[in-house]
C-alpha positions as CSV (number, residue, x, y, z in Angstrom):
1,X,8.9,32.8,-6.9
2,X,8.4,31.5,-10.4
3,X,7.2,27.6,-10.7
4,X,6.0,24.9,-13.3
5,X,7.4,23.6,-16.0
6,X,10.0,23.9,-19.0
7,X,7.0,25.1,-21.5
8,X,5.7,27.4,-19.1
9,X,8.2,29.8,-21.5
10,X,5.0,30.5,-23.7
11,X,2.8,31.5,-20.6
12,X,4.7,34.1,-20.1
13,X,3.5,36.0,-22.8
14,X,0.0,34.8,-22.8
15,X,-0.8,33.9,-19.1
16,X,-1.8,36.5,-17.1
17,X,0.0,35.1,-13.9
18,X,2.9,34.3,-15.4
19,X,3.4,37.2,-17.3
20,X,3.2,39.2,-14.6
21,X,5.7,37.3,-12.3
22,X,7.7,37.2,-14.8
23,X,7.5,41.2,-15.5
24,X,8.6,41.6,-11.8
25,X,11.1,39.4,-11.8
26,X,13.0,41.3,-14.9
27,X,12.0,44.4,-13.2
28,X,13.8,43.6,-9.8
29,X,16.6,42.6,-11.4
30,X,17.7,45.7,-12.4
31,X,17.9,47.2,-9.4
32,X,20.0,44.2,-7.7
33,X,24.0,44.1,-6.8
34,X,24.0,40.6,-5.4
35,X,21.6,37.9,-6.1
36,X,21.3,35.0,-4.1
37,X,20.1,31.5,-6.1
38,X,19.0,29.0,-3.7
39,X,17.5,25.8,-4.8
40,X,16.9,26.3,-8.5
41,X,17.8,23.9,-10.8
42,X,19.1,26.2,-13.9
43,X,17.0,24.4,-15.8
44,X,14.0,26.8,-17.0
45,X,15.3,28.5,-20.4
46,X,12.9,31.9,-19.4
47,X,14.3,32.7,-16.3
48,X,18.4,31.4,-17.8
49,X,18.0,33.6,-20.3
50,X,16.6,36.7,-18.1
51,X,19.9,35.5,-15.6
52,X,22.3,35.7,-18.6
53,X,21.1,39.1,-20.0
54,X,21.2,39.9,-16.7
55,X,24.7,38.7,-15.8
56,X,26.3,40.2,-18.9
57,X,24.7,44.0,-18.3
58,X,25.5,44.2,-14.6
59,X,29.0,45.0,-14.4
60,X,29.5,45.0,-10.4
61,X,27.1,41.9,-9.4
62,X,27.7,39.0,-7.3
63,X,26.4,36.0,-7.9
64,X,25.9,33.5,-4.6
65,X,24.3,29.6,-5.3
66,X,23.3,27.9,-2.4
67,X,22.5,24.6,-2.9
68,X,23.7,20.7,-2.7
69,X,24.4,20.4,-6.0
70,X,27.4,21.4,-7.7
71,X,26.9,23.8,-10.4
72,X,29.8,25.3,-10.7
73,X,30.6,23.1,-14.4
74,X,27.0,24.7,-16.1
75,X,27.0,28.5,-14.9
76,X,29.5,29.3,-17.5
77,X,27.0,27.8,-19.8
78,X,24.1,29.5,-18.3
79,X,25.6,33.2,-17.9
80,X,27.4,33.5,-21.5
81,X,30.7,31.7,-21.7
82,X,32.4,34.9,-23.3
83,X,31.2,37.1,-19.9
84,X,31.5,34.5,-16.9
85,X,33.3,35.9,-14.9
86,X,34.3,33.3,-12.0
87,X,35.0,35.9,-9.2
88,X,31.3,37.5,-9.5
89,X,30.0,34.1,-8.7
90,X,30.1,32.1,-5.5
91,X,28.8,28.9,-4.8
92,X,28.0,27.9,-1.1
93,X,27.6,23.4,-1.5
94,X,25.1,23.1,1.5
95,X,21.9,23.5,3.1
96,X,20.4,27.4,3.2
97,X,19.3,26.0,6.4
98,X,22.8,25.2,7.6
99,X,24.4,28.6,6.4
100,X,25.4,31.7,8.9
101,X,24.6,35.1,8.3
102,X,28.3,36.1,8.6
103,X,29.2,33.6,6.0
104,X,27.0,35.1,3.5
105,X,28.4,38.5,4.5
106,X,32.3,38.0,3.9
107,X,31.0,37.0,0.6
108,X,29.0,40.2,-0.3
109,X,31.8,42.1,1.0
């Protein structure tokens, strides 16, 4: 989980906490084939950027937003316009509270 703000791009160099959260995150995200998104904003340039580098070296990942807002006009925007690739990302308009497991699995599969 990685909170705060827009500038808290510079901590994670410099702040310990950060820096190390961030680390992890980059780290995991190697090793991922489907990567859920549930209730973040896309509005953090750090983690956009780790997302879009991410995106555009995975060739087999799937993407799955869950949340009540509609991002479906900004992900090309956020992943790299050139490597968006619209059937490696799902979006799921709802509560995480109100989705099934079985839902989620028809996507992933």
């Amino acid at each position: 989980m990685l909170t705060g703000t827009e500038n808290k791009i510079f901590s994670y160099v410099v702040d310990r906490v950060f820096s190390e959260l961030f680390f992890w995150f980059q780290y995991v995200l190697r090793n991922v084939k489907y990567l859920f998104i549930i209730g973040y904003g896309f509005k953090d340039v750090g983690i956009n950027n780790r997302l879009r580098i991410f995106y555009q070296t995975c060739k087999d990942i799937k993407i799955v937003v869950v949340d009540l807002k509609d991002y479906k006009e900004i992900m090309p925007r956020i992943l790299g316009n050139s490597k968006y690739k619209s059937n490696s990302v799902y979006f799921i308009k709802d509560s995480i509270s109100n989705i099934r497991w079985n839902e989620l699995k028809k996507i992933i599969s």
